[in-house]
Structure formats: structure tokens, C-alpha cells
C-alpha positions as CSV (number, residue, x, y, z in Angstrom):
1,X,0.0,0.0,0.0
2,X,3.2,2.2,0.6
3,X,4.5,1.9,-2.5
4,X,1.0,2.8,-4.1
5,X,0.6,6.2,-1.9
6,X,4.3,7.0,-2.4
7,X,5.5,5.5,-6.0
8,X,8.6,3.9,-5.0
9,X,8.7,0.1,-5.5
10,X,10.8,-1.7,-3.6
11,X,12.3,-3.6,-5.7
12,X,13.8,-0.6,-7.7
13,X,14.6,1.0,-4.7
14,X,17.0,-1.8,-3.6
15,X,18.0,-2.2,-6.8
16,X,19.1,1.5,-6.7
17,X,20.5,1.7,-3.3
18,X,23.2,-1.4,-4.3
19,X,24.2,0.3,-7.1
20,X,25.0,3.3,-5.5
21,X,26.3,1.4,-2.9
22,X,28.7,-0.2,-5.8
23,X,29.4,3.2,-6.9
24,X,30.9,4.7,-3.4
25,X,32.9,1.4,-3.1
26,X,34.5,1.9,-6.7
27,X,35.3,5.9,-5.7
28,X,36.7,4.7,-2.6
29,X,39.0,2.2,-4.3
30,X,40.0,4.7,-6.8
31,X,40.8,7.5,-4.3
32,X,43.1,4.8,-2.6
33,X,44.8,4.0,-5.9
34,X,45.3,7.4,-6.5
35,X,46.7,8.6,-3.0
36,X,48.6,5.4,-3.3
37,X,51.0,6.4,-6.3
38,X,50.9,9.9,-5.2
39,X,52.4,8.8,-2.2
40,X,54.7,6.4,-3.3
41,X,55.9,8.8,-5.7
42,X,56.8,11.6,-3.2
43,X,58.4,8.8,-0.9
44,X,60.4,7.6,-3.8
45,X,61.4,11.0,-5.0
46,X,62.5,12.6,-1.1
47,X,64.9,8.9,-0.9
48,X,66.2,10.2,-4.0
49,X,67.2,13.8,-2.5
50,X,68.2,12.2,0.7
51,X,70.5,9.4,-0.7
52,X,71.7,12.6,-3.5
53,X,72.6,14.4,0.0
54,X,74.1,11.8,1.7
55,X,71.5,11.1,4.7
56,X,71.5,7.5,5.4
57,X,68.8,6.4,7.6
58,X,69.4,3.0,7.9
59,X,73.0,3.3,8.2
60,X,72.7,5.6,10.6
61,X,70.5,2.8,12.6
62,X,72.7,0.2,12.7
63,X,75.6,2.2,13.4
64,X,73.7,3.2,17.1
65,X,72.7,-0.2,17.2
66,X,76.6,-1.3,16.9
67,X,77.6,1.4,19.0
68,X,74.9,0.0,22.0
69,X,76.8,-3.3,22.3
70,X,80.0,-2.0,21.3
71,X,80.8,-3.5,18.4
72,X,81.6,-0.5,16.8
């Protein structure tokens, strides 16, 4: 009787709702693709300055971690 007073079938309704619901999860997935390679990107580009200026994180590391049991 709803559906009569209103003009909405259910059935189409639903049908709508999942594929919008399809829609968002596609966006989302995108987005994260996208902020992905930008990310990885900028990470690979500042490893690139870094190593170009000589700051060597990990090296650095295991240096202190030589230097705590004094092997170094």
C-alpha cells in the first residue's frame, strides 16, 4: 500500500540503493589508488634527494645499534 501512496517500488529502490552502494565502493577504491601512487611517488622522490645528500637512515640505525653493544 506504501508503494502505491508513495511511487517507489521496492524492488527498484533496492535495486538503486546497491548500485550506488557499488558506486561509493569503486570511488573509494579509486581515491586509494590514486593517494597510493601519489604517495609512493613523493616517498620515492624525497629517498632520492636524501640518498643525493648523503642522509642515510638506515645506516645511521645500525651504526647506534653497533655502537649500543659495542661492536663499533
Amino acid at each position: 500500500m506504501l508503494d502505491r501512496l508513495l511511487g517507489v517500488d521496492e524492488q527498484s529502490l533496492a535495486y538503486d540503493l546497491s548500485r550506488a552502494h557499488s558506486a561509493d565502493v569503486f570511488f573509494i577504491k579509486i581515491r586509494a589508488l590514486l593517494w597510493g601512487v601519489i604517495a609512493t611517488t613523493i616517498f620515492f622522490m624525497m629517498g632520492n634527494i636524501m640518498g643525493a645528500n648523503g642522509i642515510d637512515f638506515l645506516g645511521m640505525f645500525v651504526n647506534r645499534v653497533k655502537g649500543l653493544f659495542g661492536w663499533g
